[in-house]
C-alpha positions as CSV (number, residue, x, y, z in Angstrom):
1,X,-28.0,-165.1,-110.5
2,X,-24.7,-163.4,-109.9
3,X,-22.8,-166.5,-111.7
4,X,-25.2,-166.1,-114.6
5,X,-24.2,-162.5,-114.9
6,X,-20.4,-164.0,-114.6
7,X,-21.1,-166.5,-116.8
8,X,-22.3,-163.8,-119.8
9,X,-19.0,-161.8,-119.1
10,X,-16.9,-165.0,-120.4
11,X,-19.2,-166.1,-123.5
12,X,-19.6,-162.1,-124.3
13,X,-15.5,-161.6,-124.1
14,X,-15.5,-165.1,-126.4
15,X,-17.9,-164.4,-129.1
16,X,-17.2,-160.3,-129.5
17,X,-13.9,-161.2,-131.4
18,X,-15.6,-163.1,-134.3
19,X,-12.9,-165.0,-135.9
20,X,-11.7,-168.4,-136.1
21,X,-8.2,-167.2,-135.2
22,X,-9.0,-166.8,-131.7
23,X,-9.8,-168.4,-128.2
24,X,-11.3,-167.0,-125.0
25,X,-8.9,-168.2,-121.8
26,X,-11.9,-168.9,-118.7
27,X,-10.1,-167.7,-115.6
28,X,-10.5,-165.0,-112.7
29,X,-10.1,-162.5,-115.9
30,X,-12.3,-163.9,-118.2
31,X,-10.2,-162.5,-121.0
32,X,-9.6,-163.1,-124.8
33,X,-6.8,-164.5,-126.7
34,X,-5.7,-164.5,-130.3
35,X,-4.0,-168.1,-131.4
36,X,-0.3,-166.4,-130.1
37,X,-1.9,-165.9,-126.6
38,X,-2.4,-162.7,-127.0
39,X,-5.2,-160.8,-125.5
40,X,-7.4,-159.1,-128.0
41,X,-7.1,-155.4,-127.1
42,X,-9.5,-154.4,-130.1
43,X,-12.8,-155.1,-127.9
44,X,-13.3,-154.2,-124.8
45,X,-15.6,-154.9,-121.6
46,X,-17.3,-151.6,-119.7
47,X,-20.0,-151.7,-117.0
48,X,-21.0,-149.2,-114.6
49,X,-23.6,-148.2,-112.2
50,X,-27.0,-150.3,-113.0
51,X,-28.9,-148.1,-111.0
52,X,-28.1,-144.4,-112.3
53,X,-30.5,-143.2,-115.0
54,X,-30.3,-141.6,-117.6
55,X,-26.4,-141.6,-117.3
56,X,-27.0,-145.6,-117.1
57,X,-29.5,-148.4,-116.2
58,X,-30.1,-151.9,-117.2
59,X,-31.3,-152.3,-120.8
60,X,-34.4,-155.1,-121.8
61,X,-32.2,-157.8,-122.6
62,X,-31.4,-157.9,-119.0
63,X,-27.9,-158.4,-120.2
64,X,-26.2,-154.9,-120.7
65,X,-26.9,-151.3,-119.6
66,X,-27.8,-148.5,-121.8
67,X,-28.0,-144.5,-121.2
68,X,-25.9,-141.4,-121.9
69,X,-22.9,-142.8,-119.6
70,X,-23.0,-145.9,-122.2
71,X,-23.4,-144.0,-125.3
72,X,-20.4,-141.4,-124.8
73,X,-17.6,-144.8,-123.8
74,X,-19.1,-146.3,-126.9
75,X,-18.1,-142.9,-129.2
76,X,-15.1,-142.6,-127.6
77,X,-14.2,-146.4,-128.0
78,X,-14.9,-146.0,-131.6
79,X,-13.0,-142.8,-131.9
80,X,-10.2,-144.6,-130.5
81,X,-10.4,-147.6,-132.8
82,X,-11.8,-149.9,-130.0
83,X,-15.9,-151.9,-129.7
84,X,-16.5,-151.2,-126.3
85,X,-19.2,-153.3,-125.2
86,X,-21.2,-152.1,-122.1
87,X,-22.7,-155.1,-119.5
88,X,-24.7,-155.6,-116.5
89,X,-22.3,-157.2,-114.2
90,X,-24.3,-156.6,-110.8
91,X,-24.6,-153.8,-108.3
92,X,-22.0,-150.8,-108.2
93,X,-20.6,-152.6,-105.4
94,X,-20.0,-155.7,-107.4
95,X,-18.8,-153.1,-110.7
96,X,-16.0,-152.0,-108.8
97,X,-15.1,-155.8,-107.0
98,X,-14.2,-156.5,-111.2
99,X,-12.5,-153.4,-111.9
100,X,-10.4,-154.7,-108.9
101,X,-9.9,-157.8,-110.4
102,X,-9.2,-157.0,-114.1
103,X,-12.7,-159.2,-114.9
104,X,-13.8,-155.9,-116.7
105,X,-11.5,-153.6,-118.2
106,X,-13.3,-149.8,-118.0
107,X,-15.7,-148.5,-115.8
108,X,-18.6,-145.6,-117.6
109,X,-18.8,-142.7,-115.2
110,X,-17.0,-142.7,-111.7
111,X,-16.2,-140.2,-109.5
112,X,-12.3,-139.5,-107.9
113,X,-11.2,-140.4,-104.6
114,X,-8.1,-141.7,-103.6
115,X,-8.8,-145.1,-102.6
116,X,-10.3,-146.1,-106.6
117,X,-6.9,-144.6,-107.8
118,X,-4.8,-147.7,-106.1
119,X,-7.2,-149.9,-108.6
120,X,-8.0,-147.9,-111.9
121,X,-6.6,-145.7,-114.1
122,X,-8.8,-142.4,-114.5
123,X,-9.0,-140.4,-118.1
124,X,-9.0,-136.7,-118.0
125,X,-10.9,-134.7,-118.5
126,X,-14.4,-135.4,-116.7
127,X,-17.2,-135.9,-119.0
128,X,-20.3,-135.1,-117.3
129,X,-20.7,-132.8,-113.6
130,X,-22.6,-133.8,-111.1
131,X,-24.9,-132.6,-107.9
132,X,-25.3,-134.5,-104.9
133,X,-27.9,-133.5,-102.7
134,X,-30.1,-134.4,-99.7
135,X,-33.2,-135.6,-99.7
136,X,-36.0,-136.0,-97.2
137,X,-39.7,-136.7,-96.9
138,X,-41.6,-134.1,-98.1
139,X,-43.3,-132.4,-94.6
140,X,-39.6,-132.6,-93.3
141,X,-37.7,-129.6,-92.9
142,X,-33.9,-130.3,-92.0
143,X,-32.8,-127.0,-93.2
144,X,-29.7,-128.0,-94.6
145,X,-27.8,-125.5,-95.9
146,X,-23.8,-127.2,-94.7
147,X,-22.1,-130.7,-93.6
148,X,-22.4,-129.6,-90.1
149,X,-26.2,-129.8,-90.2
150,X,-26.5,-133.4,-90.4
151,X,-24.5,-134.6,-87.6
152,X,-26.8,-136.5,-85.2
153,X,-29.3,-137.3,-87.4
154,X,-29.7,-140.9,-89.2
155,X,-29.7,-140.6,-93.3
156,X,-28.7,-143.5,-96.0
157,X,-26.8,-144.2,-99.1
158,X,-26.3,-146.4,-101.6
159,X,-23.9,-149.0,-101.0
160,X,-20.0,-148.8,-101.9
161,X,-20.9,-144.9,-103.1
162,X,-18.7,-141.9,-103.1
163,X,-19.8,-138.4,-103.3
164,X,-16.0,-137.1,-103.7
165,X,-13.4,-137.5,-101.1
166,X,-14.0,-134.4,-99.0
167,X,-17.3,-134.9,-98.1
168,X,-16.7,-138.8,-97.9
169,X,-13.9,-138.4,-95.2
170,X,-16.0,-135.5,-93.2
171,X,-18.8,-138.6,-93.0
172,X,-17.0,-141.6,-91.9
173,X,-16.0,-139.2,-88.6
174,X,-18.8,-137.3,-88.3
175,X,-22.0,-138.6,-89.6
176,X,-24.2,-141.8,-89.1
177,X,-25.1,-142.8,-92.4
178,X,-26.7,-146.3,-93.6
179,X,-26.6,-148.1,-96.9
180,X,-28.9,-149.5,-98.5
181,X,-28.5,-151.9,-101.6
182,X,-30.6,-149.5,-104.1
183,X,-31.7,-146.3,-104.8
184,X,-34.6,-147.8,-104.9
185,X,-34.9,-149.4,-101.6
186,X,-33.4,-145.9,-100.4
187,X,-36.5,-143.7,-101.6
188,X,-39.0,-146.0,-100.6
189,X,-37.9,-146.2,-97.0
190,X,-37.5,-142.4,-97.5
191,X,-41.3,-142.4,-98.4
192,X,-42.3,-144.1,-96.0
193,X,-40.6,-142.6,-93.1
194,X,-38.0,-145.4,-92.3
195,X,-35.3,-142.7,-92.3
196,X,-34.8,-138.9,-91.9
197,X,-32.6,-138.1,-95.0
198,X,-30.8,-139.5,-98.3
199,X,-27.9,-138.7,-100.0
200,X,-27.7,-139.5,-103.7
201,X,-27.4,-137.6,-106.9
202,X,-29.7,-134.7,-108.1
203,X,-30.8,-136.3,-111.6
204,X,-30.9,-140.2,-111.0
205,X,-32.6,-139.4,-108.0
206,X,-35.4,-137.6,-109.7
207,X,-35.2,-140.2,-112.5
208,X,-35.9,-142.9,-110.1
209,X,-38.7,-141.4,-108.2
210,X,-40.8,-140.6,-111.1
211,X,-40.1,-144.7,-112.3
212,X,-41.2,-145.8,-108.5
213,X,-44.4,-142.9,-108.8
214,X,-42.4,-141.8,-105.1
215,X,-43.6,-138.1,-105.2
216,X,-43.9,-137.8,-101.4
217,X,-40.2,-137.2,-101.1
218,X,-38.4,-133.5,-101.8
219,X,-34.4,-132.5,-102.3
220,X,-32.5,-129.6,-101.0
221,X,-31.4,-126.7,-103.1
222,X,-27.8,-126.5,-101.6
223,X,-25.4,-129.4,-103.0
224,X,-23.7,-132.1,-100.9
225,X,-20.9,-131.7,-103.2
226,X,-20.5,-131.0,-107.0
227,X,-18.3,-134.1,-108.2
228,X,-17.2,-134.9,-112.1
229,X,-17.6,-138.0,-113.5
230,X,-14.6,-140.1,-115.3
231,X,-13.7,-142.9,-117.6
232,X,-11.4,-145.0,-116.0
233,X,-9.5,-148.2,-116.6
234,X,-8.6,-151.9,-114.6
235,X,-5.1,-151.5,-113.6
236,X,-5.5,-155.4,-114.1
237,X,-7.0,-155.2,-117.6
238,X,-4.3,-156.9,-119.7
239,X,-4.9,-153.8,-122.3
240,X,-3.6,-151.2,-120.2
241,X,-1.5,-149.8,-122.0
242,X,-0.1,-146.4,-122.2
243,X,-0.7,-146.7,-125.7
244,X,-4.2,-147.6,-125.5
245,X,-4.8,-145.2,-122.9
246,X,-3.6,-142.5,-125.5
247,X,-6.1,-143.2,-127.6
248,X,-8.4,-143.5,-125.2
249,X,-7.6,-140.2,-123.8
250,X,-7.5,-138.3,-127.2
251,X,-11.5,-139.8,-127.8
252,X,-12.2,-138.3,-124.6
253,X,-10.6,-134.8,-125.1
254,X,-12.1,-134.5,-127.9
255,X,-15.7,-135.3,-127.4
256,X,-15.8,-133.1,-124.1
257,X,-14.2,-130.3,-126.4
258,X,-17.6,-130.7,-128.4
259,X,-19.8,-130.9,-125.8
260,X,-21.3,-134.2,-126.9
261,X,-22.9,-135.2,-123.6
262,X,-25.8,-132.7,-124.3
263,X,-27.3,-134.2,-126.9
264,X,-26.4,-138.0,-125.5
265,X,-28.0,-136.7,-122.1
266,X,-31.0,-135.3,-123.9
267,X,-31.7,-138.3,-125.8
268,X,-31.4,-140.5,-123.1
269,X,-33.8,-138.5,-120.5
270,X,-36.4,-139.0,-123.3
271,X,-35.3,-142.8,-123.7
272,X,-35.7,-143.5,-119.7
273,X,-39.1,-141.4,-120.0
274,X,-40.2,-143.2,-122.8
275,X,-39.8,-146.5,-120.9
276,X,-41.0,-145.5,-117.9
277,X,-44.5,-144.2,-119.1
């Protein structure tokens, strides 16, 4: 499956240029080339997390992802002068694995923390805050009100996620934490009593639990953290550019200057309802 999804990441970065006067170069990169050899900086390659409604999830086709995430890198690509096209390319584990390798040139929505910076470029400033909280079955009481609380008790995550690099560092010496490959698989063990807490994101994880029909399961008032969420860029994307980035930047300013997220995030709660129903 995961060279199928590989597979559609070179025949999509080949046919999105549309003329006769270029040629897509198969290699680790999977990029496109005009006839000087020249990548094609006019289109670009985005993917996120598959499993974070409504910012993003994985769209009918199978083939791309879709949600509010998707919709605000597609304005500002087109503010910018760019197509940005926006693709399933596997787990958020497997997302970040080809923003390491330049195979995808912008990730839509990740948070900061210091080891991401030494692969992708970030764009300021963050369009969309977040809440990460705890979760536990519902006739569970850990009364979690700090960090300090959870020490000694087993909880999960998703795979290869951050919630900010405070909290992050305080759990890899303090805390015994499992991951799991999906939210998914997270909430249903959850449900079921396989593990004493979750840590995931306020909204997605409500999103999801009303898709699974898990309503046995309840979240804690008091945040793990409260982390923004960032457009960034491949440091191996042949179109980073600081002129590029520029654009890019300016696009971003100024649809966070307008507050365009409310309206992409309330159309894309009724979206992931409407297809969930």
């Amino acid at each position: 499956m995961m060279s199928i999804r590989i597979a559609f990441l070179a025949v999509l970065l080949a046919t999105v240029v549309g003329s006769g006067s270029v040629r897509a170069q198969s290699g680790k990169s999977g990029s496109v080339s005009d006839a000087d050899g020249q990548r094609d900086c006019s289109r670009l390659v985005a993917s996120g997390n598959p499993d974070y409604p409504p910012y993003l999830w994985v769209a009918k086709d199978g083939q791309t992802l879709q949600g509010a995430a998707a919709d605000f890198i597609k304005r500002a690509g087109e503010l910018a002068g760019i197509e940005v096209n926006v693709v399933y390319s596997g787990n958020w584990g497997r997302v970040q694995q080809h923003m390491r390798d330049g195979t995808i040139d912008l990730i839509a929505g990740a948070f900061l923390t210091l080891p991401r910076l030494e692969y992708m470029d970030y764009f300021y400033p963050a369009f969309q805050g977040t809440r990460t909280v705890i979760w536990t079955h519902d006739n569970l009481d850990l009364r979690y009100s700090q960090w300090s609380d959870l020490v000694g008790i087993d909880g999960l995550t998703v795979i290869n996620n951050s919630f900010g690099q405070a909290f992050d560092t305080y759990a890899r010496h303090n805390l015994t934490i499992s991951e799991v490959p999906s939210l998914e698989q997270g909430l249903q063990m959850l449900s079921l009593g396989r593990a004493e807490y979750l840590i995931y994101e306020e909204f997605p994880g409500k999103a999801v639990a009303a898709h699974e029909n898990i309503t046995n399961i309840r979240s804690y008032d008091t945040p793990v953290s409260t982390e923004n969420l960032y457009l960034t860029m491949s440091h191996k994307s042949e179109c980073n550019t600081g002129e590029l980035r520029g654009r890019l930047s300016r696009a971003v300013f100024d649809l966070v200057s307008r507050n365009v997220m409310t309206e992409m995030l309330e159309a894309s709660i009724r979206e992931w309802g409407d297809q969930t129903n």
